[in-house]
LUMDO-571774 format. One line per field, with one value per atom (N, C-alpha, C): atom name; residue number from 1; x, y, z; residue in three letters. Coordinates in steps of 0.02 Angstrom, whole numbers. Each point is the difference from the previous one (the first is absolute). Layout:
% LUMDO-571774
a	[CA / ...]
k	[NUM / ...]
u	[X / ...]
v	[Y / ...]
w	[Z / ...]
r	[ALA / ...]
This chain:
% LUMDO-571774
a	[N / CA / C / N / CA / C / N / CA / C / N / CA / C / N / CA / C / N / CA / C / N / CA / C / N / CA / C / N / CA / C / N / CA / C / N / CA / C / N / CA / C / N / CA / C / N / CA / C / N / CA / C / N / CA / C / N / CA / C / N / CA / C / N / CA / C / N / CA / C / N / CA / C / N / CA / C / N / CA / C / N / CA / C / N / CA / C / N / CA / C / N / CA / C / N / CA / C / N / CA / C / N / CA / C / N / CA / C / N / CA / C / N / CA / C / N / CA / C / N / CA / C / N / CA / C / N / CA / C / N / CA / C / N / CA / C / N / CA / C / N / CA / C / N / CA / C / N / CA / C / N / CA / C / N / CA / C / N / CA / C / N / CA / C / N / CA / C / N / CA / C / N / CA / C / N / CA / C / N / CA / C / N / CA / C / N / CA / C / N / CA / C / N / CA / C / N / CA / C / N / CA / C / N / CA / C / N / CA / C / N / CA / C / N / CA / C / N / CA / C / N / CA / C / N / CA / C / N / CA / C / N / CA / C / N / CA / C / N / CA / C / N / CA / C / N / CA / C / N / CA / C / N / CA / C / N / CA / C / N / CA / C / N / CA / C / N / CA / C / N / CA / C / N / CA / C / N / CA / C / N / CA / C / N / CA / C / N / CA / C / N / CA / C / N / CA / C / N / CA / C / N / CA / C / N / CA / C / N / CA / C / N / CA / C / N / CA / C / N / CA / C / N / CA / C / N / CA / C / N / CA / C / N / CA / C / N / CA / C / N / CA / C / N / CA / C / N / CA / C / N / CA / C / N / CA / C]
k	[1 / 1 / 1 / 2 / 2 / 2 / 3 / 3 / 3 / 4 / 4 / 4 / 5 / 5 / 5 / 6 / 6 / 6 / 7 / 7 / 7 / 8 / 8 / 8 / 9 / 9 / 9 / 10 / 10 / 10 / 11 / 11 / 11 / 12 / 12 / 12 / 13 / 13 / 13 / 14 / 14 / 14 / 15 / 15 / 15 / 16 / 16 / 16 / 17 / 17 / 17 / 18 / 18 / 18 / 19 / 19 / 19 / 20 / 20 / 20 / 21 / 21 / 21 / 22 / 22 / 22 / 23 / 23 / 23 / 24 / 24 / 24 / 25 / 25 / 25 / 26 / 26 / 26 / 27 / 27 / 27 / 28 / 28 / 28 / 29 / 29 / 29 / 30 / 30 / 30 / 31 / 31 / 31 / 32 / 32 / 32 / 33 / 33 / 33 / 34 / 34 / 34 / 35 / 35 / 35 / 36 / 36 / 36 / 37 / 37 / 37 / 38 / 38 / 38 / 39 / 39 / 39 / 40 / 40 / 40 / 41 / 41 / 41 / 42 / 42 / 42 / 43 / 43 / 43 / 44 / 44 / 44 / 45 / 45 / 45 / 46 / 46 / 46 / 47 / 47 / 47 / 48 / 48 / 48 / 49 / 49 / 49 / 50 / 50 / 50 / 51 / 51 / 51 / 52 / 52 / 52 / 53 / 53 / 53 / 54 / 54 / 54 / 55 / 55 / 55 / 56 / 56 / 56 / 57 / 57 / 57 / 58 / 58 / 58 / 59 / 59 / 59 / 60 / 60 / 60 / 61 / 61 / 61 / 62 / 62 / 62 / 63 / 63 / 63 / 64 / 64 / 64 / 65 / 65 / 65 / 66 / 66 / 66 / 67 / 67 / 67 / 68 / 68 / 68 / 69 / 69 / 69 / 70 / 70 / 70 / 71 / 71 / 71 / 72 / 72 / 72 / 73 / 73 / 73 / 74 / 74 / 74 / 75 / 75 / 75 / 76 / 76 / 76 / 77 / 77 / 77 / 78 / 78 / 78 / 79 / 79 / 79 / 80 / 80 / 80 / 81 / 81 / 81 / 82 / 82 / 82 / 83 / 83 / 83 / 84 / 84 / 84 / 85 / 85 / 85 / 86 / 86 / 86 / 87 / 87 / 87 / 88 / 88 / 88 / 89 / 89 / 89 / 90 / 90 / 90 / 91 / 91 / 91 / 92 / 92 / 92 / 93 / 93 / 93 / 94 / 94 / 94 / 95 / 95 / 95 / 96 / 96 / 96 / 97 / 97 / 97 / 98 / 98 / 98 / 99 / 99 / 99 / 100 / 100 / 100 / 101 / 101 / 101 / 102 / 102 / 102]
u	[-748 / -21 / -66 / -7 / -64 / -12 / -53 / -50 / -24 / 60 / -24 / -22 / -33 / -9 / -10 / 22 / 16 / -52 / -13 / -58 / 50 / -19 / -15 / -18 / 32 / -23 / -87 / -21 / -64 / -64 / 47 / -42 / -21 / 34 / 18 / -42 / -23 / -86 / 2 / 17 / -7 / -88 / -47 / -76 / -4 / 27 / -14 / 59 / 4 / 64 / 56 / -16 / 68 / 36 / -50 / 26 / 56 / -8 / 59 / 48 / 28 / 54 / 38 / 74 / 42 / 76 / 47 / 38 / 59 / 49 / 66 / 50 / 35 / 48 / 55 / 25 / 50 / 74 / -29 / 29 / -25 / -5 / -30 / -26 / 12 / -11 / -37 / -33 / -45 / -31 / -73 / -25 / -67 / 16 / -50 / -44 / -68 / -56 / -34 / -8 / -10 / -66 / -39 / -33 / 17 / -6 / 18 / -24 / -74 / -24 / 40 / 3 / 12 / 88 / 43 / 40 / 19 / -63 / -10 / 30 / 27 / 17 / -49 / -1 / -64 / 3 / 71 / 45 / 65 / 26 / 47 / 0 / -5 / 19 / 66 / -9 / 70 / 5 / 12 / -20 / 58 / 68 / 25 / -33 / -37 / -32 / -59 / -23 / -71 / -59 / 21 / -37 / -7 / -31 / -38 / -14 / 48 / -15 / -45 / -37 / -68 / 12 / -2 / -5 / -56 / -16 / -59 / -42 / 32 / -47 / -50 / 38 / -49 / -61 / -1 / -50 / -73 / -45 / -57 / -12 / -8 / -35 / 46 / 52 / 58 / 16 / 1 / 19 / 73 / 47 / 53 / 25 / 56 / 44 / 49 / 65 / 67 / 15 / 51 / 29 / 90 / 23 / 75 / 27 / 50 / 26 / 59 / -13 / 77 / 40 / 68 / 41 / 21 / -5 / 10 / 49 / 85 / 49 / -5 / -16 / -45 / -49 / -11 / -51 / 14 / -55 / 8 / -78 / -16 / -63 / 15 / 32 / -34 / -71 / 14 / -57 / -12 / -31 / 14 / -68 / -16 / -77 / 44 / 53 / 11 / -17 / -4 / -12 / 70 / 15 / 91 / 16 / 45 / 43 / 55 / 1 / 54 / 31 / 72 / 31 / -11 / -29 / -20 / -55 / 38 / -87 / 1 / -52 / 9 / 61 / -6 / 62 / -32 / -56 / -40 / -13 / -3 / -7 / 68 / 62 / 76 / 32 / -48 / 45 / 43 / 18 / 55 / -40 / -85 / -32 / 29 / 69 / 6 / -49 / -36 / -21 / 74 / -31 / 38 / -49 / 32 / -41 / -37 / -38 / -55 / 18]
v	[-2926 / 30 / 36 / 61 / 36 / 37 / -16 / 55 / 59 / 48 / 61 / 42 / 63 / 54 / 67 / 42 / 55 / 54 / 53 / 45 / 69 / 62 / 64 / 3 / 29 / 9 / 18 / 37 / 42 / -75 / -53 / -45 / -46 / 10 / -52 / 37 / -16 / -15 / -62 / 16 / -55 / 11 / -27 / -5 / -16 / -38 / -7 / -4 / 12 / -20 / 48 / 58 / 38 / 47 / 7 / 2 / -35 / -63 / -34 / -21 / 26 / -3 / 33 / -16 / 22 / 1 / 36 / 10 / -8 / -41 / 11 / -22 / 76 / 19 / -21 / -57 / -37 / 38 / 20 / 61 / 47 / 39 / 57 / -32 / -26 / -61 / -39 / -18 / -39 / -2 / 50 / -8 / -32 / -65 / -73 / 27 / -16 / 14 / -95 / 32 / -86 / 8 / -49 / 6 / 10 / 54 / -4 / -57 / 1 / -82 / -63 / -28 / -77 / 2 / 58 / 10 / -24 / -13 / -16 / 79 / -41 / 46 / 19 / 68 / 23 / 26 / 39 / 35 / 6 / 42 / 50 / 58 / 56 / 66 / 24 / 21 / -3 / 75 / 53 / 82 / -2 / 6 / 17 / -10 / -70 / -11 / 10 / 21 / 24 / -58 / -49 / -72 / -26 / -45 / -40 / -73 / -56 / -45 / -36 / -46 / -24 / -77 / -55 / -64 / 7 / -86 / 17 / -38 / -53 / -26 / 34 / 52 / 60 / 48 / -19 / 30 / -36 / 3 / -52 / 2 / -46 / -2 / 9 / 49 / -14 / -54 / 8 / -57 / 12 / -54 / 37 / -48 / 18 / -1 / 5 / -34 / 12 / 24 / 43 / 23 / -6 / -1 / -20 / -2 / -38 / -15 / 55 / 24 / 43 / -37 / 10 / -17 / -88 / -22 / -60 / -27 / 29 / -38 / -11 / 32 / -36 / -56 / -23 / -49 / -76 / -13 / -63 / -44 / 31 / -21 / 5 / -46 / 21 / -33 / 48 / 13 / -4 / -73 / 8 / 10 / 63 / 28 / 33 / 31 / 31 / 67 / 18 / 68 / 21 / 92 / 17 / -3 / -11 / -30 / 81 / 51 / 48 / -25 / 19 / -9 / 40 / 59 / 20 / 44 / 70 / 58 / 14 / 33 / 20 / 70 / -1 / 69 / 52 / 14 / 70 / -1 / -23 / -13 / -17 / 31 / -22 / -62 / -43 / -74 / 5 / -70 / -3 / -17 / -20 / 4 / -78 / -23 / -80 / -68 / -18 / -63 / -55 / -53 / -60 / -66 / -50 / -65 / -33 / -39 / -12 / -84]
w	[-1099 / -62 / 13 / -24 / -5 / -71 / 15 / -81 / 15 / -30 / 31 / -70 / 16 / -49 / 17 / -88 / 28 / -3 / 32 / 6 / -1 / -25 / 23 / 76 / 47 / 47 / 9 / -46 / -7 / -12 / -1 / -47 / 48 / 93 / 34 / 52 / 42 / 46 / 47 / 64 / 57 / -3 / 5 / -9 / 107 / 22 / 55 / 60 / 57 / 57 / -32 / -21 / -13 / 45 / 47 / 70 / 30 / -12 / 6 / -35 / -34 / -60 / 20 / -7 / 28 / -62 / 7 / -51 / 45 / -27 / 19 / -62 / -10 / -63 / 3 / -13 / -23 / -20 / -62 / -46 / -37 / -16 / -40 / -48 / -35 / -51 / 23 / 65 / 17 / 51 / 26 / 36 / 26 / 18 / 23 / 59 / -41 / 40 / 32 / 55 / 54 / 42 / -1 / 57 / 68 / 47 / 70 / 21 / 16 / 15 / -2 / -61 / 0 / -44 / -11 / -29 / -95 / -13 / -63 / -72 / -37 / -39 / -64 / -18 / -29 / -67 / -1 / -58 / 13 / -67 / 26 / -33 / 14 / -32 / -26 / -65 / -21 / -29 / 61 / -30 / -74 / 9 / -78 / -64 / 5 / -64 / -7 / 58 / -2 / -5 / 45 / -12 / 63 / 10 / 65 / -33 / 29 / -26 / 62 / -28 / 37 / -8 / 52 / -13 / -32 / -59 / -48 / 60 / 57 / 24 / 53 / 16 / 44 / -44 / -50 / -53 / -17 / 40 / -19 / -72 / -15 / -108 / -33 / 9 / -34 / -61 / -62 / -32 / -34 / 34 / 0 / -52 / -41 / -56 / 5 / 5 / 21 / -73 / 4 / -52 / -26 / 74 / 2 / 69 / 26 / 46 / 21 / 70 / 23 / 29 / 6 / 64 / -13 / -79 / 3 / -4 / 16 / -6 / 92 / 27 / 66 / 25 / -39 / 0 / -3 / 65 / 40 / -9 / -54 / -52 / -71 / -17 / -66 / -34 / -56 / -17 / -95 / -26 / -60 / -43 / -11 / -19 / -63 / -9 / -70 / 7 / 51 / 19 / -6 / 1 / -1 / 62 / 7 / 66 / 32 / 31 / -8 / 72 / -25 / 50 / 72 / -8 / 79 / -40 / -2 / -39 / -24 / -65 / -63 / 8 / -74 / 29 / 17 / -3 / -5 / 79 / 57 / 42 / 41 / -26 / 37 / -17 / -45 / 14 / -73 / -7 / -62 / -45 / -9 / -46 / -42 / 4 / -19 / 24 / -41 / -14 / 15 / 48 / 9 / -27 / -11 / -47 / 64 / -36 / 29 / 30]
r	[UNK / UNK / UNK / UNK / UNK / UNK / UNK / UNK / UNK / UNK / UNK / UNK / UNK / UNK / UNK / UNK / UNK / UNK / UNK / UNK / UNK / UNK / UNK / UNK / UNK / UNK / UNK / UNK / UNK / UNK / UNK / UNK / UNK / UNK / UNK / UNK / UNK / UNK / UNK / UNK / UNK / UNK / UNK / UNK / UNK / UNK / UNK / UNK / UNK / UNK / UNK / UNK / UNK / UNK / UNK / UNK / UNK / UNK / UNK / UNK / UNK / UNK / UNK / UNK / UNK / UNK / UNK / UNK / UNK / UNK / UNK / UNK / UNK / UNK / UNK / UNK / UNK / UNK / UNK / UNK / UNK / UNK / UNK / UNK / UNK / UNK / UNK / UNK / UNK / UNK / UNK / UNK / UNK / UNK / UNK / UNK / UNK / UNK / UNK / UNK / UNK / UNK / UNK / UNK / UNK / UNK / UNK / UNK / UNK / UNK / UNK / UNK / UNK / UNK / UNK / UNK / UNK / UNK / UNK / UNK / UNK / UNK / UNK / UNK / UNK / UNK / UNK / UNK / UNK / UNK / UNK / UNK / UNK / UNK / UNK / UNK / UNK / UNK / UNK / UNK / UNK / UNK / UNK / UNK / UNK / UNK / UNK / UNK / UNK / UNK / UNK / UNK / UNK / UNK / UNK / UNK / UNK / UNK / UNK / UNK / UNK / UNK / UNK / UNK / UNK / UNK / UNK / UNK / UNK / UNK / UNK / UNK / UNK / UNK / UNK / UNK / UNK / UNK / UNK / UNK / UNK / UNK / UNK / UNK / UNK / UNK / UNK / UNK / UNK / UNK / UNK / UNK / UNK / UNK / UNK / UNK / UNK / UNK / UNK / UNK / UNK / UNK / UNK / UNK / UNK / UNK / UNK / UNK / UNK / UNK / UNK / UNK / UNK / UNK / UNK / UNK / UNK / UNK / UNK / UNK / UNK / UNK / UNK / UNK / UNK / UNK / UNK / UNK / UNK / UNK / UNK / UNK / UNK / UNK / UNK / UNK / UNK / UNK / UNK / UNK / UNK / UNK / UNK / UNK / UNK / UNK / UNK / UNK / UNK / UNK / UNK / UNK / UNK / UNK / UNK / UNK / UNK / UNK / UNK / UNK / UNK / UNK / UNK / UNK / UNK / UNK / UNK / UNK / UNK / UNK / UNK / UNK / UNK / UNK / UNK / UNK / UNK / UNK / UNK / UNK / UNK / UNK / UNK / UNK / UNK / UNK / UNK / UNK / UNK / UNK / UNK / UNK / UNK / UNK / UNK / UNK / UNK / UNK / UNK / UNK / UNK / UNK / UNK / UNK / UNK / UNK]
């Protein structure tokens, strides 16, 4: 499980070691930025939607707020916070946008 969020590309700023960042594109739909170094994962770039999602834990100060869960008819956590549960991604983003129970 990770806490990720979403940015504007314009909004997203490696501050240090971006030299070493490295991208390998999955799918068009998802290109994961990694540390070369220690192979740690950093984001992913998501050009169609025009978004860069960011773990919240790579964000110093960050005060993060979950808002809803993806990908949860997958899930090998659950999770009972009462947050919405979708079965994979909203629709605006390709998925079926269905909520599964909690």
């Amino acid at each position: 499980m990770n806490a990720f969020t979403l940015w504007t590309p314009e909004a997203v700023e490696v501050v240090k070691g971006a030299e070493n960042v490295a991208t390998y594109n999955k799918t068009e739909m998802s290109h994961r930025k990694f540390c070369r170094l220690c192979g740690g994962h950093l984001m992913a770039a998501h050009p169609p939607l025009n978004m860069v999602d960011v773990f919240a834990a790579t964000i110093p100060g960050l005060a993060f707020t979950p808002g809803v869960h993806v990908n949860y008819a997958e899930t090998v956590l659950p999770m009972r916070d009462g947050l919405p549960k979708l079965k994979d991604f909203p629709a605006e983003f390709g998925g079926s946008g269905e909520t599964v129970p909690e």
